[in-house]
C-alpha atoms as one frame of an Amber mdcrd trajectory, in Angstrom:
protein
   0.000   0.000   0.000   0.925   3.291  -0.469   1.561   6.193   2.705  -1.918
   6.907   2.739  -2.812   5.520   6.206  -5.768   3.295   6.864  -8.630   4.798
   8.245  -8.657   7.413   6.160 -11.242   9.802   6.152 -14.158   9.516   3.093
 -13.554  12.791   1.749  -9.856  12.484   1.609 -10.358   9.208  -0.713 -12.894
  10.381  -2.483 -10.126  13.512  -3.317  -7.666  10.826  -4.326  -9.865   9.092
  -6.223 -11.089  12.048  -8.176  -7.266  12.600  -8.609  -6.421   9.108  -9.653
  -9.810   8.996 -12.060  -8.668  12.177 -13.914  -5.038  10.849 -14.402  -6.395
   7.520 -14.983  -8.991   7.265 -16.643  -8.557   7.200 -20.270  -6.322   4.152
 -19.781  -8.427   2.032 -17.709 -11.492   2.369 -19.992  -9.053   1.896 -23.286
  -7.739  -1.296 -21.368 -11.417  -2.694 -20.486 -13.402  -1.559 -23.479 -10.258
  -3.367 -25.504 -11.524  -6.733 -23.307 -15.177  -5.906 -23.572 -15.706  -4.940
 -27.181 -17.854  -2.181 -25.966 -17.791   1.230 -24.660 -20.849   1.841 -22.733
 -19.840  -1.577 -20.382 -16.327  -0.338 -20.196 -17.580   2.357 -18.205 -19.728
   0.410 -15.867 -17.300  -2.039 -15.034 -15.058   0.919 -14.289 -17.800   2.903
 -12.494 -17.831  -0.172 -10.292 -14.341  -0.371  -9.672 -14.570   2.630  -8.306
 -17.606   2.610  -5.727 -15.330  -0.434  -4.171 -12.408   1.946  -3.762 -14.495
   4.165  -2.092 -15.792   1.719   0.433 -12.277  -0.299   0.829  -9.751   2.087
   0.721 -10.809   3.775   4.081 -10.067   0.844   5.907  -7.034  -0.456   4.122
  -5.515   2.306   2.465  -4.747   3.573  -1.016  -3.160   0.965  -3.261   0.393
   1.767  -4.103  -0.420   2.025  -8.109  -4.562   2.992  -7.766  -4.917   2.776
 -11.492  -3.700  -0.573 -11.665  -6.106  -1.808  -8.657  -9.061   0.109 -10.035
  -8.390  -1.796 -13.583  -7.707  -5.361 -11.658 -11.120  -4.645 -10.129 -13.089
  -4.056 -12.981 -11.243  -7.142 -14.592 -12.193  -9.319 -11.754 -15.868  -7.746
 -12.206 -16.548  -8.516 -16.066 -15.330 -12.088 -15.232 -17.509 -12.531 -12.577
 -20.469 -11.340 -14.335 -19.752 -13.652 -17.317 -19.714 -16.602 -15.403 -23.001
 -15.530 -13.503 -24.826 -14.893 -16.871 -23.095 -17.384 -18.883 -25.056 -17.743
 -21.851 -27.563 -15.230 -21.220 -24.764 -12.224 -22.710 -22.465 -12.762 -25.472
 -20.185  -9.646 -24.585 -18.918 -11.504 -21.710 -18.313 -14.938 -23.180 -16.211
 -12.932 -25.554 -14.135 -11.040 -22.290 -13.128 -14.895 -21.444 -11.881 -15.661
 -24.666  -9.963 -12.229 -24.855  -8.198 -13.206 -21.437  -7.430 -16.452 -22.556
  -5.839 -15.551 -26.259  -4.808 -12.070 -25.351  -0.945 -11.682 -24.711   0.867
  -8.714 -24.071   2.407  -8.524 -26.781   0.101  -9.237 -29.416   0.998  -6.686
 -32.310  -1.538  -3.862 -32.946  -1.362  -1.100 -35.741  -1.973   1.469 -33.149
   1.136   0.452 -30.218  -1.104   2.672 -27.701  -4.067   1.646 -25.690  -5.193
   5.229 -25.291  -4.750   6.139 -28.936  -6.350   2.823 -30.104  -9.907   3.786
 -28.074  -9.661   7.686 -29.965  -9.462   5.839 -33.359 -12.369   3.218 -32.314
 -14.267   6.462 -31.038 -14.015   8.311 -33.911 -15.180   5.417 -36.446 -16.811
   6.950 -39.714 -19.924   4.882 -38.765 -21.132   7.926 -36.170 -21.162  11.847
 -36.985 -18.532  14.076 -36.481 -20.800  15.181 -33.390 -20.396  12.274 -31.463
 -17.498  11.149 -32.711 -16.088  13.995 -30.711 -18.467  14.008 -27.631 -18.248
  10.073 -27.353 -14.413  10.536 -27.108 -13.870  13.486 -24.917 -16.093  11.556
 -22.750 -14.499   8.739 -22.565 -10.725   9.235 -23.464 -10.538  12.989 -22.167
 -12.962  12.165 -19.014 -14.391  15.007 -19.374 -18.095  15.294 -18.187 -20.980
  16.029 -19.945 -20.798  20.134 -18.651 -17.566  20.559 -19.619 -18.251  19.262
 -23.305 -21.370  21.313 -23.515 -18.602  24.426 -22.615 -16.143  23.587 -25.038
 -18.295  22.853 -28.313 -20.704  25.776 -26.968 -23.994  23.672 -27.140 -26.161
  22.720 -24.496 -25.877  19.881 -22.034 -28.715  18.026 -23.261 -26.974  17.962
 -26.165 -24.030  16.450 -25.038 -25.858  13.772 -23.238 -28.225  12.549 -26.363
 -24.681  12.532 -28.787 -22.986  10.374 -26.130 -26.158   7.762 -26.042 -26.335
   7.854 -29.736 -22.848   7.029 -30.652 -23.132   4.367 -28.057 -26.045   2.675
 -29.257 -25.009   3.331 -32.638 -21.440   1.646 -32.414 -23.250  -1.670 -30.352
 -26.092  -1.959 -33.216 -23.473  -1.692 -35.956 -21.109  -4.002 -34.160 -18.241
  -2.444 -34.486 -15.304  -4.353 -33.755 -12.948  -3.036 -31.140  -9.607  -3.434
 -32.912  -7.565  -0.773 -33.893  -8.247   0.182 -37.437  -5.702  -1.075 -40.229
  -3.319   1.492 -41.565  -4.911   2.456 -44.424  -7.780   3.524 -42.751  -6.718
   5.957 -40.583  -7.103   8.607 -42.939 -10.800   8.375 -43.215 -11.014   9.239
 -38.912  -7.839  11.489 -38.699  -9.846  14.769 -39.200 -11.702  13.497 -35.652
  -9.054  12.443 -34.366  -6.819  15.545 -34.505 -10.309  17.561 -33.371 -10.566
  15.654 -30.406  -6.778  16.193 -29.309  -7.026  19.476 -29.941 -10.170  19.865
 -27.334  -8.423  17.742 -24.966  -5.491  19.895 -24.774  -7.246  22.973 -25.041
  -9.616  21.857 -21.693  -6.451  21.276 -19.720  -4.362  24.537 -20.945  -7.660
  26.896 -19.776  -9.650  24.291 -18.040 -13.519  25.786 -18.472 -14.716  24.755
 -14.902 -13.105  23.918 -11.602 -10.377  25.554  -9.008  -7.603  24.965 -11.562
  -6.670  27.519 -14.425  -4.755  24.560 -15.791  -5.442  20.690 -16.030  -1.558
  19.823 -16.764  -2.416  15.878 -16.872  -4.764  16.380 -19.099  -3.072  18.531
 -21.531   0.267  16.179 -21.141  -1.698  13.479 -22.138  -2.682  14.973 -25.698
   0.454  16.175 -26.496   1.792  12.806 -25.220  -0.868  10.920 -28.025  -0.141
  13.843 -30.382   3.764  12.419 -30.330   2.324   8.624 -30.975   0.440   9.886
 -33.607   2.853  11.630 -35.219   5.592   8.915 -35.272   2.753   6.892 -36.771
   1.797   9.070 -39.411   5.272  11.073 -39.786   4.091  12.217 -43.476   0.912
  14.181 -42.262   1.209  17.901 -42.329  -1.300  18.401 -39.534  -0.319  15.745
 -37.185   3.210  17.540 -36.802   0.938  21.197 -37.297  -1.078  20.272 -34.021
   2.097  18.972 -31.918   3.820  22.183 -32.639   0.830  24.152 -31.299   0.523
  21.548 -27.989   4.383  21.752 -27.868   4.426  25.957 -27.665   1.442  26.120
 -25.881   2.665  23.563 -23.428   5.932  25.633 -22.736   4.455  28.587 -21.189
   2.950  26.557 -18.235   5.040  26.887 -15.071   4.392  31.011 -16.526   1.072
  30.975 -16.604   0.131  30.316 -12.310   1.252  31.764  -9.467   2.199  29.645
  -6.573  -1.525  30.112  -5.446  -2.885  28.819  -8.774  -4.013  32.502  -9.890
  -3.350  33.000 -13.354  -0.774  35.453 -15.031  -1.501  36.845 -18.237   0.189
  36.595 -21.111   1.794  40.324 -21.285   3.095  39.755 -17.286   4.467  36.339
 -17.461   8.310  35.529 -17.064   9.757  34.535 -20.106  12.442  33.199 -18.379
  10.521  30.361 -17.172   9.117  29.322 -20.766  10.471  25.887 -21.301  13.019
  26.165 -24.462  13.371  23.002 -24.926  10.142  22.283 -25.828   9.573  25.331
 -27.463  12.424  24.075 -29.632  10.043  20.706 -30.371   7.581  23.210 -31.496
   9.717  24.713 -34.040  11.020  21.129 -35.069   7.282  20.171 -35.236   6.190
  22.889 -37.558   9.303  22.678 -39.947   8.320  19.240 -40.439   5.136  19.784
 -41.577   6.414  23.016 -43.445   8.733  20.392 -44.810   6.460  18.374 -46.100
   5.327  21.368 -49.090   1.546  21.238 -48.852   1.163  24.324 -47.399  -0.146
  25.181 -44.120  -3.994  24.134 -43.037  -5.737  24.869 -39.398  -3.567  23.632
 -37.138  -0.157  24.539 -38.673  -1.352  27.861 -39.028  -2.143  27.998 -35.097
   0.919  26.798 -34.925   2.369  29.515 -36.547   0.691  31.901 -34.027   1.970
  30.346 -31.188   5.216  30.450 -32.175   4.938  34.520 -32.501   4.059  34.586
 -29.027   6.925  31.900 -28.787   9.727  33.740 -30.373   9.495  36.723 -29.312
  11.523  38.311 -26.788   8.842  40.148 -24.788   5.242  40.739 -24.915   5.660
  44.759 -26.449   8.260  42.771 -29.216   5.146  40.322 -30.218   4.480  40.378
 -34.060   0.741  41.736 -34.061   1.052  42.448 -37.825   1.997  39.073 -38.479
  -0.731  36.999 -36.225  -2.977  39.605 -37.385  -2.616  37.993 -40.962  -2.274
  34.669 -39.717  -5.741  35.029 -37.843  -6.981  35.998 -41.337  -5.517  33.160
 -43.231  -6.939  30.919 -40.942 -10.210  32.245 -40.808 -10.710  31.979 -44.719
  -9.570  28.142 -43.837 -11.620  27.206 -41.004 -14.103  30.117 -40.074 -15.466
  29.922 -36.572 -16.815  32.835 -33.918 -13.703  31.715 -31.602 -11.326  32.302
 -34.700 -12.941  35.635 -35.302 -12.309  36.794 -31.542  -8.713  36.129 -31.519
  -8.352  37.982 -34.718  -9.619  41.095 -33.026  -7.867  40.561 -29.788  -4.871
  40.790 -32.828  -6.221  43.789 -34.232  -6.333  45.514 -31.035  -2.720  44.786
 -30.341  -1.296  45.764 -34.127  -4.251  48.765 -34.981  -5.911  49.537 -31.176
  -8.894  49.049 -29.575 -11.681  50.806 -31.564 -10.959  48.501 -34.783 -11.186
  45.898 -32.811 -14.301  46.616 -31.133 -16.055  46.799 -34.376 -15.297  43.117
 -34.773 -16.357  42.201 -31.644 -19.686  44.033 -31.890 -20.255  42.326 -35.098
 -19.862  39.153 -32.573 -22.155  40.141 -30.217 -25.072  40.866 -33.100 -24.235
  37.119 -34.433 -25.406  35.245 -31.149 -23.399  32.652 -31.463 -21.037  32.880
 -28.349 -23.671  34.582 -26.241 -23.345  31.410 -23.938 -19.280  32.121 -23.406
 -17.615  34.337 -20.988 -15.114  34.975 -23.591 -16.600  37.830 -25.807 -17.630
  39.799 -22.414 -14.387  39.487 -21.301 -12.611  40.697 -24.199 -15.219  43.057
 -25.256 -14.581  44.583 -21.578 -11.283  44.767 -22.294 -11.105  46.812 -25.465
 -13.925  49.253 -23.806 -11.253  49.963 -21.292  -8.550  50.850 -23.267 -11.270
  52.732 -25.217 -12.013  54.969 -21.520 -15.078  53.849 -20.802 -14.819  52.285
 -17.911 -18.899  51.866 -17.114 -19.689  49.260 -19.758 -16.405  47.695 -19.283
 -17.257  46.784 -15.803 -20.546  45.625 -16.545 -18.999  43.413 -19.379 -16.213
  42.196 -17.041 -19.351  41.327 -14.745 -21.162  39.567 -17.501 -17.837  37.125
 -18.512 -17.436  36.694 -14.138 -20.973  35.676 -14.191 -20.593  33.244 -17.572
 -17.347  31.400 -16.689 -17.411  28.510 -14.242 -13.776  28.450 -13.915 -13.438
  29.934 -10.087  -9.568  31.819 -10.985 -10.607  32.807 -14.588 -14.006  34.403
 -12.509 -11.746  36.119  -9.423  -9.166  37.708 -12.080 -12.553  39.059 -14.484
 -13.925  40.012 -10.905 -10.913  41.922  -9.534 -10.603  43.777 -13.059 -14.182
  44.658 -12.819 -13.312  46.220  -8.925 -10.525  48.717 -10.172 -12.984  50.345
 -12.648
């Protein structure tokens, strides 16, 4: 067993567990859907595993690898419930075969469990939609709030993709294997989308006490560096490492000891990780390498490594990101894309341009759900001098977020106007 002493308290497990389950996760429910041949049991099983850590590990202490008790557990489990039903459910007659032909080293296309379950996720038989829910579900661990934050839709929505993809992969029988190599293509558009929201959720987690989820953002730039030895001649695979990889560097910058967050312009640049800033360069020359010219993620990538490069925040090249923004908005249009380009416009031209772009925003609707365009529309109206709608925008994004340090830094900004 690990230090944790017996008789620990509930709530103390329950905060490892929590702990454990986001580190965890994603591999224990690749590992058992691999046995089960289906999703929706993988997470039962594991869902079980857990309520038994809760109830034993008070008495005897946290295990000295959790993850690897909470997947023995759910093992133990789907065995157990095959031999009760027997007959009466094929998906567990098949677990007992799996166990008994599986070896370790059995060869797979995909040499990763996590990876394996993103590809299976994102099979072409299910929409984009829940291709992407099903898999931040279940490979980010993300729940169902979260999503609904991210892809700006409601919960409800989240909930019925997640059912549908799950009943849709068990009616079409969808074999759990990783897909062959020449297949990949046809899910790697899903693939790199879901990644990308994975890393994005830990680098400005959308709910919670933490500005950043580290584990969680580690873990897609970890799969982004699979992927990319598996598919070294993909421009975008290398594109969206490069972005994870700059974006990744600026961490131990971005909190203060107390988790509140420093902004971009205040950070220490001195505590930017070079090395892997110098991955992100490697990353992108790669794909620049490759000569196909750059699509949505390389040009992000291109961004970040502005903000990168440079050797302060007043030496940034606005001009630059300002075109880059507009490259990639004739590529991959979105309201978010639009923002950044005229949080780049404010920088390289000032405030009133960029308001204009913003206000176009706000008369669209579409991000009237997000604390984002309040924030930064409170922002430019302070630069602008006037202070009285900027506070009651910088209200409006506190109110929004559910991120508590991204809501006490909109809050204090709100109290010096």
């Amino acid at each position: 067993m690990a230090d944790t002493p017996s008789g620990t308290s509930t709530p103390a497990i329950q905060r490892t567990l929590d702990a454990v389950w986001r580190i965890e996760s994603a591999r224990i429910i690749a590992t058992l859907a691999k046995m089960t041949g289906d999703v929706g049991l993988a997470e039962d099983l594991a869902q079980e595993a857990l309520i038994d850590a809760l109830t034993q590990w008070p008495g005897s202490g946290v295990p000295d690898n959790p993850g690897a008790w909470l997947t023995a557990v759910a093992k133990r489990k789907a065995i157990d419930n095959w031999r009760r039903r027997d007959r009466l459910d094929e998906r567990y007659r098949a677990i007992a075969h799996d166990l008994a032909e599986m070896t370790e080293d059995q060869w797979q296309p995909i040499p990763d469990d996590v990876l394996r379950l993103v590809f299976i996720a994102c099979h072409p038989v299910l929409s984009r939609e829940g291709q992407v829910a099903l898999t931040l579900r279940t490979v980010g661990g993300l729940t169902t709030g979260e999503i609904a934050r991210m892809l700006l839709v409601p919960v409800a929505t989240v909930q019925q993709r997640i059912v549908r993809a799950k009943k849709t992969l068990s009616a079409a029988r969808v074999p759990f294997d990783a897909p062959e190599p020449n297949e990949w293509n046809a899910r790697l558009g899903s693939v790199l989308a879901v990644l990308y929201l994975i890393f994005t959720e830990g680098y400005a987690a959308t709910t919670g006490r933490q500005w950043i989820r580290t584990e969680l953002a580690n873990e897609a730039l970890r799969l982004g560096r699979v992927l990319a030895g598996l598919l070294p001649q993909e421009c975008e695979v290398h594109g969206l490492v490069a972005l994870m990889e700059f974006q990744a560097s600026r961490f131990a910058a971005r909190v203060k000891h107390d988790g509140t967050p420093i902004l971009l312009a205040d950070q220490d640049r001195s505590r930017w990780d070079r090395t892997q800033i110098g991955r992100g360069l490697a990353s992108l020359a790669r794909a620049d390498a490759l000569g196909r010219g750059r699509g949505n993620y390389c040009l992000q990538a291109a961004i970040a490594q502005c903000h990168a490069t440079a050797r302060s925040f007043e030496e940034t090249d606005w001009n630059k990101i300002v075109l880059l923004y507009e490259a990639l908005g004739r590529l991959a249009p979105s309201p978010i894309v639009e923002l950044n380009h005229a949080v780049a416009v404010s920088m390289a031209t000032g405030p009133a341009a960029a308001l204009k772009i913003v206000d176009r925003l706000v008369a669209g609707g579409t991000l009237h759900h997000s604390h984002l365009l309040p924030s930064i529309r409170g922002e430019l109206l302070t630069r602008l001098g006037r202070t009285d709608e900027a506070k009651t925008e910088l209200l409006q994004a506190a109110a929004l977020t559910a991120n508590e340090q991204q809501k006490a830094v909109l809050l204090a900004k709100a109290a010096t106007l």
